[in-house]
C-alpha positions as CSV (number, residue, x, y, z in Angstrom):
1,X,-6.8,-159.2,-13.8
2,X,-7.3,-159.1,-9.9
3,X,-4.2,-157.9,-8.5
4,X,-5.2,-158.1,-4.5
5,X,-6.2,-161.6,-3.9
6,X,-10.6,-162.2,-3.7
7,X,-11.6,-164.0,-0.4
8,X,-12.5,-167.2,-2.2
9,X,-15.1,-168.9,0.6
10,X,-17.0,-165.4,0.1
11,X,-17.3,-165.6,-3.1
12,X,-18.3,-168.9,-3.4
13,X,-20.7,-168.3,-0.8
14,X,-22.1,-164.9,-2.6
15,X,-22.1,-167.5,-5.8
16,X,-24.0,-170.1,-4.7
17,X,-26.6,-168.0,-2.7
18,X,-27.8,-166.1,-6.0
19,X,-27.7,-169.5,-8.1
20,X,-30.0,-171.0,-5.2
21,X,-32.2,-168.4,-5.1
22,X,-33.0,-168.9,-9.0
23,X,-33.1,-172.3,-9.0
24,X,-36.0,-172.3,-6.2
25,X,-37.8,-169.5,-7.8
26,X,-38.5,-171.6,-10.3
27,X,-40.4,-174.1,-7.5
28,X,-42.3,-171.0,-5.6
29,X,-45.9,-169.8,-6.3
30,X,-46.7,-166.3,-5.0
31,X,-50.4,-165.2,-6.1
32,X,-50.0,-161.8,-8.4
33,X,-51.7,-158.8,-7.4
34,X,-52.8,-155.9,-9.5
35,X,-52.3,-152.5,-9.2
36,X,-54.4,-149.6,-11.1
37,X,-52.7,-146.2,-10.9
38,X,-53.9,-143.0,-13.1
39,X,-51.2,-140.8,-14.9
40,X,-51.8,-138.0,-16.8
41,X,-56.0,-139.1,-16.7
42,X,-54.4,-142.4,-18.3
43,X,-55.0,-145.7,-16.1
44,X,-51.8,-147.6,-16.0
45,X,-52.3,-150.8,-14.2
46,X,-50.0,-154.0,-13.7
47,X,-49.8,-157.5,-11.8
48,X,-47.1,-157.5,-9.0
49,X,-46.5,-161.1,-9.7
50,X,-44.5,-164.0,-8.1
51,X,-41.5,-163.0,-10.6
52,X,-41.3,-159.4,-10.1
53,X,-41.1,-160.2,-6.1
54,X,-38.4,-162.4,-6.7
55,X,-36.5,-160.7,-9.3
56,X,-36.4,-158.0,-6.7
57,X,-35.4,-160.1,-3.9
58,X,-32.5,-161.6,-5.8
59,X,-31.5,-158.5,-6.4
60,X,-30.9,-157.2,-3.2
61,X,-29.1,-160.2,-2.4
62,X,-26.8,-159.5,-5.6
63,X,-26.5,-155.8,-4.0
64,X,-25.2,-157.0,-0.6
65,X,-23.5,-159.7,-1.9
66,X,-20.8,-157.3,-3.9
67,X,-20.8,-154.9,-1.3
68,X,-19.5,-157.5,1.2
69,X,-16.6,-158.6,-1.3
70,X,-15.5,-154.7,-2.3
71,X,-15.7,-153.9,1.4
72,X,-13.2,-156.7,1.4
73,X,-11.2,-155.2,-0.5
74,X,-7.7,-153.6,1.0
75,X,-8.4,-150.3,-1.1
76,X,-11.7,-150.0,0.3
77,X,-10.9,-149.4,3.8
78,X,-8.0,-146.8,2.9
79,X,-8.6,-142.8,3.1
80,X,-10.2,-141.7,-0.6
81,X,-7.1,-139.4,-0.6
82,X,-4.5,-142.5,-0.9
83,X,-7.1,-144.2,-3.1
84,X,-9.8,-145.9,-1.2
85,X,-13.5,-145.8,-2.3
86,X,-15.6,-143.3,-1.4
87,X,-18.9,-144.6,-2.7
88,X,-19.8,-148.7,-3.1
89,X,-23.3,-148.2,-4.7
90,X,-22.2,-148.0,-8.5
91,X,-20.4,-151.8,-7.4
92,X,-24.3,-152.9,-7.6
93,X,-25.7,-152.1,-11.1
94,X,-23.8,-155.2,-13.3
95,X,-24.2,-157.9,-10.4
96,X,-27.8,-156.9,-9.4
97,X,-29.1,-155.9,-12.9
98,X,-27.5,-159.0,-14.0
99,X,-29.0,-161.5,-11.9
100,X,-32.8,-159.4,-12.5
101,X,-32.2,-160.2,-16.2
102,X,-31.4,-164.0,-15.6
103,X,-34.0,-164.4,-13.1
104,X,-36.9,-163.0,-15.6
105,X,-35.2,-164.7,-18.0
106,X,-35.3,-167.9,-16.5
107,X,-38.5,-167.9,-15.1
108,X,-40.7,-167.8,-18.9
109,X,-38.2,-170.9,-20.0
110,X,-41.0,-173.7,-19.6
111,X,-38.5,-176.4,-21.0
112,X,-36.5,-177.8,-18.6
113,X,-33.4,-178.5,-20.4
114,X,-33.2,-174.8,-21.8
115,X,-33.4,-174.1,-18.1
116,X,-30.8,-176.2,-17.2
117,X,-28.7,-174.6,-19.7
118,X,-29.4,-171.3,-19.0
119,X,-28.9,-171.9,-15.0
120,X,-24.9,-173.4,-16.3
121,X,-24.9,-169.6,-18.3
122,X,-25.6,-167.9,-15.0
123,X,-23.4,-169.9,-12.9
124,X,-20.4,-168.6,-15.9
125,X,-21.8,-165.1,-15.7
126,X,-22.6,-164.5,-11.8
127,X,-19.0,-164.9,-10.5
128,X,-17.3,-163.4,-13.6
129,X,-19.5,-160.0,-12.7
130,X,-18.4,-160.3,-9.4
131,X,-14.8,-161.0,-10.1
132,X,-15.0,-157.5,-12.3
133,X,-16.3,-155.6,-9.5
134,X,-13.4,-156.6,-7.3
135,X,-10.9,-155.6,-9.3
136,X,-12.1,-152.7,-10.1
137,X,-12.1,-151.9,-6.9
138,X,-8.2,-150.4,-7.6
139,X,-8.2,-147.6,-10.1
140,X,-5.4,-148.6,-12.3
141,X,-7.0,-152.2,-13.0
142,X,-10.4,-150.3,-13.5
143,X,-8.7,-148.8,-16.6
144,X,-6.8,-152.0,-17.8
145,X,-7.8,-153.1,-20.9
146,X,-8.6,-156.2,-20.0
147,X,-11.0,-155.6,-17.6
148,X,-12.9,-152.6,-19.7
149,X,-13.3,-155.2,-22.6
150,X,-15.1,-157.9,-19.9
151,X,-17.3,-154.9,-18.6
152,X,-18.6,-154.2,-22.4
153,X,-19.0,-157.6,-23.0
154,X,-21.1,-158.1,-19.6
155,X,-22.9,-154.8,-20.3
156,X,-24.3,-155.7,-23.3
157,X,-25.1,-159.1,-22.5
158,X,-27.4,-157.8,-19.9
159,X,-28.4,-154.9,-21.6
160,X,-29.9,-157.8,-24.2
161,X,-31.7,-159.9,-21.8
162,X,-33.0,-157.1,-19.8
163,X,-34.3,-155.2,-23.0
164,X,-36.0,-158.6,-24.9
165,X,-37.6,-159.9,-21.2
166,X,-39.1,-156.2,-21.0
167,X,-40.2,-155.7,-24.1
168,X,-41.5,-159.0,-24.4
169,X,-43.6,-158.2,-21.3
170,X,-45.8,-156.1,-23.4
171,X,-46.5,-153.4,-20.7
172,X,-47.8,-149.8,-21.3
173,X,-45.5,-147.1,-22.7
174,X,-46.0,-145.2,-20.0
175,X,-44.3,-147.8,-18.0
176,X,-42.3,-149.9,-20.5
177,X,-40.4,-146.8,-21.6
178,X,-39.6,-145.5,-18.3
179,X,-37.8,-149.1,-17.1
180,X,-35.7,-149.2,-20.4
181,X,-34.3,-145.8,-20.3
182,X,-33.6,-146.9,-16.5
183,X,-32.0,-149.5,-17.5
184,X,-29.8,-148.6,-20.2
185,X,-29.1,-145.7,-17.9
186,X,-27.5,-147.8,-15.3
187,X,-25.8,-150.0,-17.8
188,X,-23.9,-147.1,-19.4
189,X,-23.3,-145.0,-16.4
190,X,-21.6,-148.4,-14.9
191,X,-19.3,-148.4,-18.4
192,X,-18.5,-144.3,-18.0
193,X,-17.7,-144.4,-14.9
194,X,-14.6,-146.5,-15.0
195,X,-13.3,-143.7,-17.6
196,X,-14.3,-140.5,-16.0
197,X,-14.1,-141.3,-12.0
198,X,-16.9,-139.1,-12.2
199,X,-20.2,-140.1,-10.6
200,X,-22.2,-136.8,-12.1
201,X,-20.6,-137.0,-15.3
202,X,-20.8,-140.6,-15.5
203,X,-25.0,-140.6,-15.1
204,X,-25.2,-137.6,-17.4
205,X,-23.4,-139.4,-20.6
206,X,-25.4,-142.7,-19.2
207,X,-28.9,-140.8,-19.4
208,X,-27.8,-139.3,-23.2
209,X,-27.2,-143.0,-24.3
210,X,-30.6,-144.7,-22.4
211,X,-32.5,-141.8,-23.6
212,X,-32.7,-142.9,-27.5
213,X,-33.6,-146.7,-25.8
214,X,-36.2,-145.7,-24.0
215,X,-37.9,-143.7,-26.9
216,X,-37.3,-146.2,-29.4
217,X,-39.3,-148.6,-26.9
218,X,-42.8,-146.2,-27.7
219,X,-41.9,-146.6,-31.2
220,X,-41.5,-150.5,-31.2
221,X,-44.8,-151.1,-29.6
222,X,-46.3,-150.3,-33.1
223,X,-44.4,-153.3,-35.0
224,X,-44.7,-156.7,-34.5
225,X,-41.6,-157.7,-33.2
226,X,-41.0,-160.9,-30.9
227,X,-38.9,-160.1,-27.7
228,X,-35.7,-161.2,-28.7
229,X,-36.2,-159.1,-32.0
230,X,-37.3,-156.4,-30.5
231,X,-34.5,-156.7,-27.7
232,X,-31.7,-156.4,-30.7
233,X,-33.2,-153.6,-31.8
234,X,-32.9,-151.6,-28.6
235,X,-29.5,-153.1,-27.6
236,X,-28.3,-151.8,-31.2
237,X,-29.8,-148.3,-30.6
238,X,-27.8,-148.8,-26.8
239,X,-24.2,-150.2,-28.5
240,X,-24.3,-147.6,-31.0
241,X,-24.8,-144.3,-28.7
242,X,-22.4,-145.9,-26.3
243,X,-19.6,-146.6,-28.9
244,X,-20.2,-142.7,-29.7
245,X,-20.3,-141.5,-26.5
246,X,-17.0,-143.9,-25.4
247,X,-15.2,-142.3,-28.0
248,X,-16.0,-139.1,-27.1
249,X,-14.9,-139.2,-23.6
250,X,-11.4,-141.2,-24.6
251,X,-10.8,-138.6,-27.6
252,X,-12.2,-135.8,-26.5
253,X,-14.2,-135.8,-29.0
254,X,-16.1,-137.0,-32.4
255,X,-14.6,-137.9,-35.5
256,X,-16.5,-138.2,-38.5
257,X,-14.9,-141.6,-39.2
258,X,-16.7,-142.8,-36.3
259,X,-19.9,-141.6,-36.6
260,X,-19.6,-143.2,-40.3
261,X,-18.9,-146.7,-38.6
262,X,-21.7,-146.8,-35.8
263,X,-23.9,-145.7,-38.5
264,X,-23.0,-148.4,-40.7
265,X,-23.0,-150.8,-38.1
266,X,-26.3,-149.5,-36.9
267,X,-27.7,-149.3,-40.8
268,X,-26.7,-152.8,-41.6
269,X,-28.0,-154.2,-37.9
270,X,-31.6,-152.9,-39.4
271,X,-31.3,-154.4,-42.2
272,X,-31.1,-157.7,-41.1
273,X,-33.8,-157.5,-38.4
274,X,-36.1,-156.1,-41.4
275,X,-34.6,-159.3,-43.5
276,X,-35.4,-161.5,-40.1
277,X,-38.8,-160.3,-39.5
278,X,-41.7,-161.7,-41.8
């Protein structure tokens, strides 16, 4: 998949910093403070807690961590005309969302074995981002098969942690709603980018496909769902208007065939959470 060879000490480094960094947020205690803000005559207030701190922290470090191995990269110090990269920000949104979602995920796992397992998942999942981001550092592997498939697979795996850990957060719509559609913003934007080279266009089909997430979030706060339910049901609402959108951009448009099959596939997802849910 990787065609110019990854600095190996820097990624191990880059590796083992982030799995550090959630393994001791698991030991530190940071005292939460609220916040009351008014929108719209509506109070809105939340607890800036020890976990939002650190998922932010780790973050960053996930941010500068893949922007020292691109940087790396051969490409990445050649002209934009004979190929080089012009802008390393849209590197950050897997690595750094990715490592958000594990460390709110990891830190409401009270059992210590679950834990365990899930800090083995992220040790997997951390380096294989990273790896991804490399190589699509050269535009013809950022279009290899290969390498699109891992992305979708990565996408949605983080698109389903990060939707269940907010929406089992229980905050206001007026904030909840606002995070997702973020979210599955940056997620798809990150997917349509590698097929349009686009930045512009690439936000614009990623806003259409976190726009349905975000609204469906307001509607979900009315059914009692757990946060892994209620996470399916926002990453189905995010797979299907991807697939759609994917489609359109490699086709150049929609066939009726397809929007048949997502509609199936979202018809019969429903079904089963209905089935699942008492």
């Amino acid at each position: 998949m990787i065609n110019e060879p990854i600095d190996r000490d820097r990624l191990s480094v880059v590796t083992g910093a982030l799995l550090l960094a959630l393994a001791v947020a698991r030991l530190l205690e940071v005292p939460a403070r609220p916040f009351q803000i008014s929108v719209l005559g509506s109070p809105l207030g939340f607890n800036l807690s020890e976990t939002t701190i650190l998922v932010l922290i780790i973050a960053g470090m996930a941010a500068t961590g893949v922007e020292s191995l691109v940087r790396a990269h051969p490409l990445a110090r050649a002209p934009v005309a004979n190929g080089g990269v012009q802008r390393t920000v849209v590197f950050w949104i897997v690595p750094a969302l990715l490592t958000m979602a594990l460390a709110a995920w990891l830190s409401r796992i009270s059992n210590v074995g679950l834990w365990t397992l899930g800090l083995l998942a992220a040790a997997v999942l951390i380096p294989l981002a990273l790896l991804a981001e490399y190589a699509a550092v050269s535009p013809e592997q950022r279009r290899d098969t290969w390498l699109q498939w891992v992305y979708s697979v990565l996408i949605h795996l983080v698109g389903l942690i990060l939707f269940s850990v907010l929406y089992d957060a229980r905050l206001r719509g007026l904030l909840e709603a606002p995070l997702l559609f973020i979210a599955a913003t940056l997620l798809a934007s990150r997917l349509f980018w590698a097929l349009t080279d686009r930045t512009r266009r690439a936000i614009l089909y990623g806003a259409v496909a976190g726009l349905p997430v975000g609204q469906l979030a307001l509607v979900l706060n009315y059914w009692p769902l757990s946060g892994l339910q209620g996470g399916l049901v926002l990453l189905l609402a995010f797979y299907v208007m991807v697939g759609l959108l994917q489609h359109n951009l490699t086709s150049g448009g929609l066939e009726k065939r397809m929007v048949l099959e997502y509609g199936g596939v979202a018809l019969l997802g429903m079904l089963a959470l209905l089935v699942a849910v008492p």
